[in-house]
C-alpha positions as CSV (number, residue, x, y, z in Angstrom):
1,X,-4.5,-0.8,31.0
2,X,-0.9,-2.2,29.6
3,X,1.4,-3.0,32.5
4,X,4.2,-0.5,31.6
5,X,1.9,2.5,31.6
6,X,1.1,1.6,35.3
7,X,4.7,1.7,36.0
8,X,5.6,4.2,34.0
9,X,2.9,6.8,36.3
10,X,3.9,5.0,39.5
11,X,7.6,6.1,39.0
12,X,6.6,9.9,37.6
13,X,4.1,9.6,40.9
14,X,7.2,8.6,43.2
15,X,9.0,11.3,41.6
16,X,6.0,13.9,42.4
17,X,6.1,12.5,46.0
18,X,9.9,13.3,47.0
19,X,9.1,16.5,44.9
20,X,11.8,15.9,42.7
21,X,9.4,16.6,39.1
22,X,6.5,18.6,39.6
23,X,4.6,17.8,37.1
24,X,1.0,19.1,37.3
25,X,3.1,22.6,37.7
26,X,1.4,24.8,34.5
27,X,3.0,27.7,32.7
28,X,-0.2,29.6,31.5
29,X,2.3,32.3,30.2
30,X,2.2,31.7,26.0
31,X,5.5,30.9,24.2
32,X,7.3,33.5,22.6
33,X,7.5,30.9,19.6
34,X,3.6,30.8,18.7
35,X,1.9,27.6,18.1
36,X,0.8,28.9,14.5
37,X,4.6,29.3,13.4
38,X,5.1,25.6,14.9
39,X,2.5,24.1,13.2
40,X,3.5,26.3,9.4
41,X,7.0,25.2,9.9
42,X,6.3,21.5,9.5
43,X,7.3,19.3,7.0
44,X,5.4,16.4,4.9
45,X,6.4,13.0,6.6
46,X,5.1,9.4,5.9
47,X,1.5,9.6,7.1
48,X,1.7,9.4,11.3
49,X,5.4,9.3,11.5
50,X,6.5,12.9,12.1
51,X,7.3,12.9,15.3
52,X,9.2,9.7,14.4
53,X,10.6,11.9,11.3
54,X,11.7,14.5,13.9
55,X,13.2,11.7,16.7
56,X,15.5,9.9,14.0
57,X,17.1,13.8,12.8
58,X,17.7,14.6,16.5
59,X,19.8,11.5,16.5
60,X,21.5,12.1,13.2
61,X,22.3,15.7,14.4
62,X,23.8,14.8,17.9
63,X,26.5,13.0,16.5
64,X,28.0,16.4,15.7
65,X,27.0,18.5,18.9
66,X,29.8,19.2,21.5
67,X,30.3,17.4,23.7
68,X,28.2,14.5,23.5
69,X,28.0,11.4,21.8
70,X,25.6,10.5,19.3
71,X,22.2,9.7,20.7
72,X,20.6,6.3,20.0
73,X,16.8,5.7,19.7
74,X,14.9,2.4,20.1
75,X,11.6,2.8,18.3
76,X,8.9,0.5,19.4
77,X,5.8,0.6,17.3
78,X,3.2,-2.8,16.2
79,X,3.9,-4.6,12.6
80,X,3.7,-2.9,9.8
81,X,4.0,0.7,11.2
82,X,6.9,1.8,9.0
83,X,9.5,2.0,11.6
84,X,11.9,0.1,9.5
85,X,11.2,1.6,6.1
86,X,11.7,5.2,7.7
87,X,14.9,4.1,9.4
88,X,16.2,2.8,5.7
89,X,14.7,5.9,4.3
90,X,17.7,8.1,6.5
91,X,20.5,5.6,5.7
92,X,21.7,7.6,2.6
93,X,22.6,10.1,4.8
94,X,26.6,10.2,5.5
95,X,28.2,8.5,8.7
96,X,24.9,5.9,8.5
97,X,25.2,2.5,8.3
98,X,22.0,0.2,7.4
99,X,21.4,-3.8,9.0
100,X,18.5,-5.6,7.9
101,X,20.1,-8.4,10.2
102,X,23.0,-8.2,12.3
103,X,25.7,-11.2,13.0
104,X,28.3,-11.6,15.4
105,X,30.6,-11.4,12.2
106,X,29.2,-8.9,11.0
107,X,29.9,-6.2,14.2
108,X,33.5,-7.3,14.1
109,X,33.4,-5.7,10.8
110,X,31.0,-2.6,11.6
111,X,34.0,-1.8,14.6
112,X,36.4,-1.3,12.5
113,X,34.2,1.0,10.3
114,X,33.5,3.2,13.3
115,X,37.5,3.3,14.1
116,X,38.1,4.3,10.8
117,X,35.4,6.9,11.5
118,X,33.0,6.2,8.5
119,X,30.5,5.3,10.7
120,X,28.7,7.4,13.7
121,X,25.1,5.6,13.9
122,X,24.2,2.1,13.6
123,X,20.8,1.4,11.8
124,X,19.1,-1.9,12.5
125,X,16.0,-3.2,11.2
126,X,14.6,-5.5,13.7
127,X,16.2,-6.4,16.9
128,X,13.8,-9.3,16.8
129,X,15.9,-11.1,14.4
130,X,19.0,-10.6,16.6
131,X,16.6,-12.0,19.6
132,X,15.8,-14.9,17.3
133,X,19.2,-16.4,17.9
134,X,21.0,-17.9,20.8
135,X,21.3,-16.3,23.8
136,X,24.9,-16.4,24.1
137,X,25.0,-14.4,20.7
138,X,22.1,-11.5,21.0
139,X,23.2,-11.4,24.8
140,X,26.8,-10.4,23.6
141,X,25.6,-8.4,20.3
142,X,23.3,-6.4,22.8
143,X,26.2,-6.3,25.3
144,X,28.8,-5.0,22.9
145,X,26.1,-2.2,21.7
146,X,25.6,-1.5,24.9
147,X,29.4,-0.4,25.4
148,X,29.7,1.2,21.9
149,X,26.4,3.7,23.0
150,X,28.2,4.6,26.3
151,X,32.0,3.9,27.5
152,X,33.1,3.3,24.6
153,X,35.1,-0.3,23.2
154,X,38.7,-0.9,23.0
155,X,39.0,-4.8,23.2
156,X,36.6,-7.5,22.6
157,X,38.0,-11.1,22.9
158,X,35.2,-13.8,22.7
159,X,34.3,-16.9,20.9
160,X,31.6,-15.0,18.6
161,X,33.7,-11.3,18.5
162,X,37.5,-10.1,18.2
163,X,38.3,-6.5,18.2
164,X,41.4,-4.0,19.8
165,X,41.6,-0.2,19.6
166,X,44.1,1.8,21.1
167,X,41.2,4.7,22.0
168,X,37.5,3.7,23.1
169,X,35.4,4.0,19.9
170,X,32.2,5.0,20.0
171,X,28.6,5.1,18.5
172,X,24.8,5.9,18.4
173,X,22.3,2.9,17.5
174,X,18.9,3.3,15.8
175,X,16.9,0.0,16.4
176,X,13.2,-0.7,15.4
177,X,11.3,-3.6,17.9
178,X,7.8,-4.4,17.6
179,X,5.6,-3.6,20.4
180,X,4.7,-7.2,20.7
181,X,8.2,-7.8,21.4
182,X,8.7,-5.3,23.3
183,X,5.9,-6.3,25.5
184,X,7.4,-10.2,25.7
185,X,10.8,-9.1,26.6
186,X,10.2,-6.2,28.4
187,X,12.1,-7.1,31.8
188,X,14.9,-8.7,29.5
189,X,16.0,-4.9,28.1
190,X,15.6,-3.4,31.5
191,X,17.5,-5.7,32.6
192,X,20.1,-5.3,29.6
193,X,20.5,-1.9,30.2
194,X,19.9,-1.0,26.4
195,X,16.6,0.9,27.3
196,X,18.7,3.5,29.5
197,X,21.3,4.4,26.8
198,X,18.6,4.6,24.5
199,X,15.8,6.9,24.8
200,X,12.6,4.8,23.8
201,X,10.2,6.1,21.7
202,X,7.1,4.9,20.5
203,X,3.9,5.0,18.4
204,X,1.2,3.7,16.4
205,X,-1.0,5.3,13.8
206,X,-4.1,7.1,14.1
207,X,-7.0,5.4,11.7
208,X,-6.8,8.8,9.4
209,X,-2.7,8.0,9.0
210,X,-3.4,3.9,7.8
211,X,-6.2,5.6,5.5
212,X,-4.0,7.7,4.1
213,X,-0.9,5.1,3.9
214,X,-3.4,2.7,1.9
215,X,-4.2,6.0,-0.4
216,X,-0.5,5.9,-1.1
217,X,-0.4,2.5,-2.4
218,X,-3.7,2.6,-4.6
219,X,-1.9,5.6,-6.4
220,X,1.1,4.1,-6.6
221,X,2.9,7.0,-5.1
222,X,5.8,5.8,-2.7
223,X,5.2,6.3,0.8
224,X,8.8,6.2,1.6
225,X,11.4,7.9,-0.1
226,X,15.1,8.8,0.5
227,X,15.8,11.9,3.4
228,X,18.5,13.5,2.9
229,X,20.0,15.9,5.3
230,X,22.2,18.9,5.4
231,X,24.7,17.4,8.4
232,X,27.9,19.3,9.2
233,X,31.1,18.2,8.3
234,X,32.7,19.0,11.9
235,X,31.0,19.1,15.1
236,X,29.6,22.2,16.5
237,X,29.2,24.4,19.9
238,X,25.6,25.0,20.9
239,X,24.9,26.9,24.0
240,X,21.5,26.5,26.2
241,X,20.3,30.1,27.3
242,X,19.6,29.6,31.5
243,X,15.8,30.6,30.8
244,X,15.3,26.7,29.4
245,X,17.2,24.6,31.8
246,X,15.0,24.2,33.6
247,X,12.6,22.8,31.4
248,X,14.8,20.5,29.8
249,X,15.4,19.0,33.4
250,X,11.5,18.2,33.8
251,X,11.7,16.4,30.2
252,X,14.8,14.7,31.4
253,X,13.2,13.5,34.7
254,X,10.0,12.1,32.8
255,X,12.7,10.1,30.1
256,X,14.3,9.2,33.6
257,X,11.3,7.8,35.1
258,X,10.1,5.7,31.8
259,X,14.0,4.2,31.6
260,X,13.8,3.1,35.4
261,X,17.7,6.0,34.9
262,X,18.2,6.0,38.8
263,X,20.8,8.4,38.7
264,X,19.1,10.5,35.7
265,X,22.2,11.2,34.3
266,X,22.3,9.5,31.3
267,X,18.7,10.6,30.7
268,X,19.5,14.6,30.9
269,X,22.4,14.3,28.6
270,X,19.9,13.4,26.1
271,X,17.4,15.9,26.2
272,X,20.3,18.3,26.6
273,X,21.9,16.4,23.6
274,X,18.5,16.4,21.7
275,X,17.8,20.1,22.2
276,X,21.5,21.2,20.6
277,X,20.9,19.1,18.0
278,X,17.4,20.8,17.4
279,X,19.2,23.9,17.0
280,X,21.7,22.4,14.8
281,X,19.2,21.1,12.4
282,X,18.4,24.8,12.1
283,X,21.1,26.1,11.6
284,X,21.8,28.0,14.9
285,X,24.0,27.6,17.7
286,X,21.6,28.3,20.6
287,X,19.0,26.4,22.0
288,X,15.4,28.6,21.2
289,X,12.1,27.9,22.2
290,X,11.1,26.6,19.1
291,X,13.6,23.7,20.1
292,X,12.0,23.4,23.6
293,X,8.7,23.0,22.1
294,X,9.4,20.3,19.7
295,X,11.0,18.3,22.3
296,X,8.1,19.0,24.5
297,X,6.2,17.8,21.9
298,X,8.3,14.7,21.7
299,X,7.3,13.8,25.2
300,X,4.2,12.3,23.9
301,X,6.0,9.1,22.7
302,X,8.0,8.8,25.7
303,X,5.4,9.0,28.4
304,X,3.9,5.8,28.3
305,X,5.0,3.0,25.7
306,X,2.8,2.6,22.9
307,X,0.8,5.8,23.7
308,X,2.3,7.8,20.7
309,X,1.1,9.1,17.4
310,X,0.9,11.9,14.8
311,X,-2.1,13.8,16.0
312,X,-1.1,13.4,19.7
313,X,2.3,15.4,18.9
314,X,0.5,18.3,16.6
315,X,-2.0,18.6,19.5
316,X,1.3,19.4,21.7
317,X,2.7,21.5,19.7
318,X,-1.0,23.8,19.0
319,X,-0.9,24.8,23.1
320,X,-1.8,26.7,24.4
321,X,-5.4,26.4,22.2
322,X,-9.0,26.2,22.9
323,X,-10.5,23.4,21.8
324,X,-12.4,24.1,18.6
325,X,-9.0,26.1,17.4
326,X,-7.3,22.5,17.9
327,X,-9.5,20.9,15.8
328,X,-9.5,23.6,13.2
329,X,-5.5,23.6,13.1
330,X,-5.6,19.8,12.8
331,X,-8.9,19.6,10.6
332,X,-6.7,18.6,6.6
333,X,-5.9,15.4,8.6
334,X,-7.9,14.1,11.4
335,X,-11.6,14.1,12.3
336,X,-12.8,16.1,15.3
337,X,-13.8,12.7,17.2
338,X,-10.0,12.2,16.8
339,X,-9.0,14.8,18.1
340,X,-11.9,14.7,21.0
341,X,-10.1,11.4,21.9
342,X,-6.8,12.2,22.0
343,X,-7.4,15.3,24.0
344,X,-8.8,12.6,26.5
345,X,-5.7,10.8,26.7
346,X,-3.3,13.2,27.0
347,X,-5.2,14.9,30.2
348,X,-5.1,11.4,31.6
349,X,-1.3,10.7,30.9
350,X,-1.2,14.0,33.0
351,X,0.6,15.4,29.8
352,X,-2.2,18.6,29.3
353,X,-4.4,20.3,31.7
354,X,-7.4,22.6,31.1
355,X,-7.5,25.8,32.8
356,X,-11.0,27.5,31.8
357,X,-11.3,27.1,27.7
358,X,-8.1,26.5,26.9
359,X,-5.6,23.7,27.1
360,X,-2.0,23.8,28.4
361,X,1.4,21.9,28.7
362,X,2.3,20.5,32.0
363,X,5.9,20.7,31.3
């Protein structure tokens, strides 16, 4: 068992001790926003990285929900994944900027982008390259994204960085790292602080998503092509009806618990953050429960590094369902033993619960 799912449960069980998160607490009442409609609305992504589809447009989309600043995402998946072609694959997308390496010269120049305002996310490839150089330089890169996720930056006056703004400037950052990375360095980004700004997601892909991927390439159809979205031109009001604050605090606490976020604070602006921006993407101005169950949904890549995938988040999004009706809605792209063992999983990350034939959340 990987060291950072032990402490990833021993902080949700410390939480479950104070009573703070209950999290074995089960609604058996059904949503009002069915599982069938959930499963129809979604769209075709890069085979087993929809939910990592769905994480990188909440991010894209916060940057123009009042009041908050633009969420930032550090994606953790093993080599080869996609995480870096999918990141590329949103860059066309206005107020984007895209880094297949990133210099101290070269965030001199991105600050003055943001302060111009052309820029509201930062897209980077591979933090591994930034990790590749000195310390002194990757500790004062990460550093200064650090501020720019956060408070904000109005002077930087180092050896490696010189900037001045008369107001704090701010912006979200997109990162890919590779799980074997991730796993070396762990401590280091706790340490950092970058995991708490960010809300860490990650994944790997299910054996039916790298047969489909290699598909892709024998027909010489793209696997990757450019997203374009429909973002705003201003930012927007979206209101959160009292009925799902309370559910957006549990998702908060479990974000909480896997970012060691003492306070929490950080960690429920972003689930309030990415649950406006899930209404944004839709065109409303309310939060709905369609919103609350795609972020419920999302959980699954945040409850235990490397745990994520493609079938786990469809089986999330199917419950309440019996099991045969899971395998059925999920039969054009995984195999029952698939599902069997994902269903496995998730009861053991204490993320689903049977009650009698059928299986629920336990958020």
């Amino acid at each position: 068992m990987e060291e950072a799912y032990i402490v990833t449960i021993e902080a949700l069980n410390g939480l479950l001790s104070k009573k703070l998160f209950y999290l074995t607490q089960v609604c058996i009442s059904r949503d009002t926003y069915s599982s069938e409609k959930r499963l129809a609305s979604l769209r075709e992504a890069p085979p087993g990285l929809l939910p990592i589809s769905y994480s990188v447009e909440l991010a894209l989309y916060s940057s123009y929900v009042e009041p908050y600043d633009p969420l930032s995402l550090l994606i953790i998946a093993p080599v080869g994944s996609g995480k870096t072609e999918l990141i590329k694959a949103y860059s066309v997308n206005k107020g984007t900027v895209f880094y297949n390496d990133f210099t101290a010269f070269g965030l001199t120049s991105l600050l003055g982008q943001i302060q111009a305002g052309m820029v509201k996310h930062v897209m980077i490839a591979d933090l591994v390259r930034l990790t590749a150089r000195g310390n002194p330089v990757w500790h004062q890169i990460l550093l200064t994204l650090n501020s720019l996720i956060e408070e904000g930056i109005t002077r930087i006056d180092t050896y490696h960085i010189h900037f001045q703004s008369l107001t704090p400037i701010k912006a979200g950052v997109i990162a890919a790292l590779t799980t074997d990375e991730w796993k070396a360095r762990r401590k280091q980004w706790l340490r950092f602080g970058f995991l708490s700004r960010a809300v860490p997601i990650s994944y790997h892909l299910a054996p039916e998503d790298i047969q489909r991927g290699e598909e892709l390439l024998y027909k010489s159809e793209p696997s990757f092509k450019p997203i374009k979205l429909k973002l705003p031109d201003k930012t927007v009001s979206v209101t959160v009806p009292e009925k799902h604050k309370q559910t957006l605090k549990r998702l908060g606490t479990i974000i909480a618990a896997v970012n060691r976020d003492e306070t929490r604070f950080r960690s429920h602006r972003h689930v309030l953050a990415m649950a406006k921006a899930s209404a944004l993407r839709e065109g409303r101005t309310e939060v709905s429960e369609e919103d609350i169950g795609l972020l419920k949904a999302l959980s699954v890549l945040w409850l235990s590094p490397y745990s994520g995938d493609e079938p786990s988040f469809r089986i999330m999004l199917t419950l309440p369902a019996t099991t045969s009706r899971i395998i059925d809605a999920l039969s054009p792209l995984y195999s029952p033993a698939t599902v069997y063992r994902r269903l496995n999983y998730l009861e053991k990350l204490k993320a689903i619960r049977r009650l009698g034939e059928e299986w629920h959340l336990n958020l």
